[in-house]
C-alpha positions as CSV (number, residue, x, y, z in Angstrom):
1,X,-5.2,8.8,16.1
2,X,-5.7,7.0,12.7
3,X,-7.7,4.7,10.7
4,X,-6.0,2.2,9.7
5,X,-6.7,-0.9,7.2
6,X,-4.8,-4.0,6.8
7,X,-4.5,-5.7,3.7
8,X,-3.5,-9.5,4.5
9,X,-3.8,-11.5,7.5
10,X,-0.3,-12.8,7.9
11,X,1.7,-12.4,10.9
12,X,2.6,-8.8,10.1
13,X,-0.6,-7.8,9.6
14,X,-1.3,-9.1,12.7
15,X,1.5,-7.6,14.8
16,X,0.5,-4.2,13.4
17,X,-3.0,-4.5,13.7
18,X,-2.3,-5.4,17.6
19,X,0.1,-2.1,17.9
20,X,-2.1,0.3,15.8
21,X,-4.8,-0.8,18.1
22,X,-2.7,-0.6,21.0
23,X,-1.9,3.0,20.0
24,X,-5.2,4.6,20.3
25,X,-6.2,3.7,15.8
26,X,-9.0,2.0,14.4
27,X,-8.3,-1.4,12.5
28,X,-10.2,-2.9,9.5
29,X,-9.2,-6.3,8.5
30,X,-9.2,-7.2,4.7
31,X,-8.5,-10.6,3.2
32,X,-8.6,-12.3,0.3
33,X,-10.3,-15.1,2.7
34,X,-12.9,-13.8,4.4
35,X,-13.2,-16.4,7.2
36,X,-9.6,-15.5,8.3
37,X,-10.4,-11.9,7.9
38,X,-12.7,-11.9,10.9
39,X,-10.6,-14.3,12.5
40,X,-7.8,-12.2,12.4
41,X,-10.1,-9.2,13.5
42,X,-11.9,-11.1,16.3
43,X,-8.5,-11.7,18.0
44,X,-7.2,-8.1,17.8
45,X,-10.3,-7.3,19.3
46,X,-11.1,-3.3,20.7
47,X,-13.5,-3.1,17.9
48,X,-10.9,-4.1,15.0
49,X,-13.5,-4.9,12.0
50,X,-13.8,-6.7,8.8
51,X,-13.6,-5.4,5.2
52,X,-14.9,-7.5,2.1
53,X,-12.0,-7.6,0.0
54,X,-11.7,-5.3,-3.4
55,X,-14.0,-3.1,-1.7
56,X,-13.5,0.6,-0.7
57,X,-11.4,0.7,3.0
58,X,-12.7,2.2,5.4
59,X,-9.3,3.2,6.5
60,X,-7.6,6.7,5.4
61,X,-3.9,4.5,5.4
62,X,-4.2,1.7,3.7
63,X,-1.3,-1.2,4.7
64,X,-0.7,-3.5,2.4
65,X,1.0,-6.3,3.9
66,X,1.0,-9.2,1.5
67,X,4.4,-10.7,0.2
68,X,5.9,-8.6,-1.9
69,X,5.1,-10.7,-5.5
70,X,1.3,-9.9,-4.6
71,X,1.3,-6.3,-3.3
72,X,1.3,-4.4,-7.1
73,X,-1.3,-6.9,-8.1
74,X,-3.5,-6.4,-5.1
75,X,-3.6,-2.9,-5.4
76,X,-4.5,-3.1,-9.1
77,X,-7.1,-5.1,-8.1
78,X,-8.8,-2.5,-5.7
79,X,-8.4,-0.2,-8.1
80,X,-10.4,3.0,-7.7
81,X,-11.1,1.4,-4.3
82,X,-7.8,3.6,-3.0
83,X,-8.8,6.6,-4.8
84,X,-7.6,9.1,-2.0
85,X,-6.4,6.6,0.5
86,X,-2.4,6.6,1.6
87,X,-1.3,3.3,0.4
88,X,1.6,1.9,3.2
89,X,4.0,-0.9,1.5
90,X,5.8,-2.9,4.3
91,X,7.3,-5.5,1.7
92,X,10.7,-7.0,1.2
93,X,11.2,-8.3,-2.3
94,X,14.6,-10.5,-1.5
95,X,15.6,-12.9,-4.1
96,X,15.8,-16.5,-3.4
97,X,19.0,-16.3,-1.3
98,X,17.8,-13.5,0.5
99,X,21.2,-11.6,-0.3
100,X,19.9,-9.3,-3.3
101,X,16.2,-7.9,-4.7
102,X,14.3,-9.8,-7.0
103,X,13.8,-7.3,-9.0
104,X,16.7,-6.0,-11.2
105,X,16.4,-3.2,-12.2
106,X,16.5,0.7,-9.7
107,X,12.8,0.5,-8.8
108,X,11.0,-0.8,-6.0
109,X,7.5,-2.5,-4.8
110,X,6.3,1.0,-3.4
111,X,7.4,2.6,-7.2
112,X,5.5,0.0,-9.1
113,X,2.8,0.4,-6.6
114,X,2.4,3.6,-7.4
115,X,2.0,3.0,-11.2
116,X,-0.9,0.8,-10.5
117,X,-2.6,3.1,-7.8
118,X,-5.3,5.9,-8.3
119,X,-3.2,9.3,-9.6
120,X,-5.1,10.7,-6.2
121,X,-3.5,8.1,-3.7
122,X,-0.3,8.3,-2.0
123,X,2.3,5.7,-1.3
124,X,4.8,5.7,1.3
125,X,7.4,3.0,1.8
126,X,7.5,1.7,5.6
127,X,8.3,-1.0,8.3
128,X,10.4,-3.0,5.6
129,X,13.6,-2.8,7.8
130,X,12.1,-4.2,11.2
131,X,11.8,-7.7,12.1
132,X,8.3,-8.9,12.9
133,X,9.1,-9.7,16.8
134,X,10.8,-6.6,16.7
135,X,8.5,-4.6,15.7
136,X,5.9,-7.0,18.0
137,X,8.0,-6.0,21.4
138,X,10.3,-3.4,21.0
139,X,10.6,0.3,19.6
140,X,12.4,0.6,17.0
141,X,13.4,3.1,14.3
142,X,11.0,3.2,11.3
143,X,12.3,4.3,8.1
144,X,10.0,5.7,5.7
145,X,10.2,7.3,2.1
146,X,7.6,8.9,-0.4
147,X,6.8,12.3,-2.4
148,X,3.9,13.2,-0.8
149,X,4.8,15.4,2.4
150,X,1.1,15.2,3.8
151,X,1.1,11.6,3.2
152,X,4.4,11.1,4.8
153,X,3.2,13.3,7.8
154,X,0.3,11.1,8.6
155,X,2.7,7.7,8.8
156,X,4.9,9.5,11.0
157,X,2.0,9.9,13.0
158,X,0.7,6.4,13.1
159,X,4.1,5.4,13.9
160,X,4.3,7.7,17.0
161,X,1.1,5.9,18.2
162,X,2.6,2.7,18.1
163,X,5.5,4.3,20.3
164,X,8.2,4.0,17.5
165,X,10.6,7.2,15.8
166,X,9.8,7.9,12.1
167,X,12.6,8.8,10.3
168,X,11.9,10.4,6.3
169,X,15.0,9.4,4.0
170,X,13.1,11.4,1.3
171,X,11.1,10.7,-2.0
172,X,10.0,7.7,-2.8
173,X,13.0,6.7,-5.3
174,X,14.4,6.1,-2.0
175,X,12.0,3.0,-1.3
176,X,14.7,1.3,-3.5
177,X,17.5,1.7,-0.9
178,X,15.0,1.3,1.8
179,X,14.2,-2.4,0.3
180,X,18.2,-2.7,0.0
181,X,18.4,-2.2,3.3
182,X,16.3,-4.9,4.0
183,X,18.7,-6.9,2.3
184,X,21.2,-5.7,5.0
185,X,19.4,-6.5,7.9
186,X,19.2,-9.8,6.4
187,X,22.9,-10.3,6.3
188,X,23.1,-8.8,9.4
189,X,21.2,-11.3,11.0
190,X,23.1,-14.2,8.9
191,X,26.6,-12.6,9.6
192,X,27.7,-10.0,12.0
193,X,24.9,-9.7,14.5
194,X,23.6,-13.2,14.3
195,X,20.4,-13.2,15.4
196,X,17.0,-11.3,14.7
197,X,16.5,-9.5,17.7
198,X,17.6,-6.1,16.6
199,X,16.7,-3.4,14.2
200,X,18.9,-0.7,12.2
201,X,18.6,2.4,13.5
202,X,19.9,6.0,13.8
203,X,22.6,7.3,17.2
204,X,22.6,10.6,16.8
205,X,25.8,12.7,18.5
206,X,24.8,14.6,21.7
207,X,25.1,18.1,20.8
């Protein structure tokens, strides 16, 4: 299994901390607010601890799940902190209509993360195309991208222990169209599905 540590202490990091735990990983808790922090790790619980934050993790993957307009800064902040560490952005940078990116131009959060990270970490793009709930309850498909195929292959692990199918799309330029899809799901939810309770996913042809 993995050690994991979660960066935030909003609702997705606490759906994931209560899967990764749930799958068999360790959890540290990091927080700009220390007091919520331990909250956060006293109600996962199974020995989920508490991380002071800028400090090194203790985890090897490192989730970042922080709105999307605090996740470059964040890592930035920690610095040399990731030095090694495989750096997971979950984020969906939607504009203010939630039907395009907020940022204009072919990058992404998980490219502009890795300008700001350590040259020895890794960043993989993940989770951005589930719903919360979804990702709380079901077992979905879970999209991933990034250049580093040992990185990669330790997400894909993590997200078997939660009980979920990784799927690569390929380098991390690809964490462009993986936030674009987020956008989609969006839509989705707005338009032709109408409601929240699904995720994209691949149906592959019997052969």
């Amino acid at each position: 299994m993995s050690s994991i540590t979660i960066i935030g202490t909003g609702n997705m990091a606490r759906t994931l901390g209560a899967r990764a735990i749930a799958g068999g990983n360790t959890v540290e808790v990091m927080g700009r607010d220390q007091s919520k922090a331990a909250g956060l790790a006293k109600a996962l619980g199974d020995g989920a601890t508490t991380g002071e934050w800028g400090a090194a993790p203790a985890g090897d993957i490192v989730i970042v799940a922080l709105l999307y307009d605090g996740v470059v800064p964040a890592v930035a902040h920690y610095g040399d902190a990731l030095a090694g560490k495989v750096i997971v952005d979950i984020s969906n940078p939607f504009n203010s209509t939630f039907d395009g990116l907020a940022h204009h131009e072919e990058t992404s959060i998980a490219q502009e993360v890795a300008k700001a990270a350590p040259a020895d970490a890794s960043v993989v793009k993940a989770f951005n195309t589930v719903f919360r709930h979804v990702l709380e309850r079901g077992r979905p498909d879970v999209f991933l991208a990034g250049d580093n195929a040992q990185a990669k292959s330790r997400v894909e692990a993590f997200i078997k222990s939660l009980g979920m199918r990784p799927l690569d799309v390929g380098g991390l330029k690809m964490a462009h169209w993986l936030e674009g899809a987020g956008v989609v799901t969006v839509g989705l939810a707005n338009h032709g599905v109408g409601n929240l309770d699904f995720a994209l996913g691949i149906t592959e042809l019997p052969a």
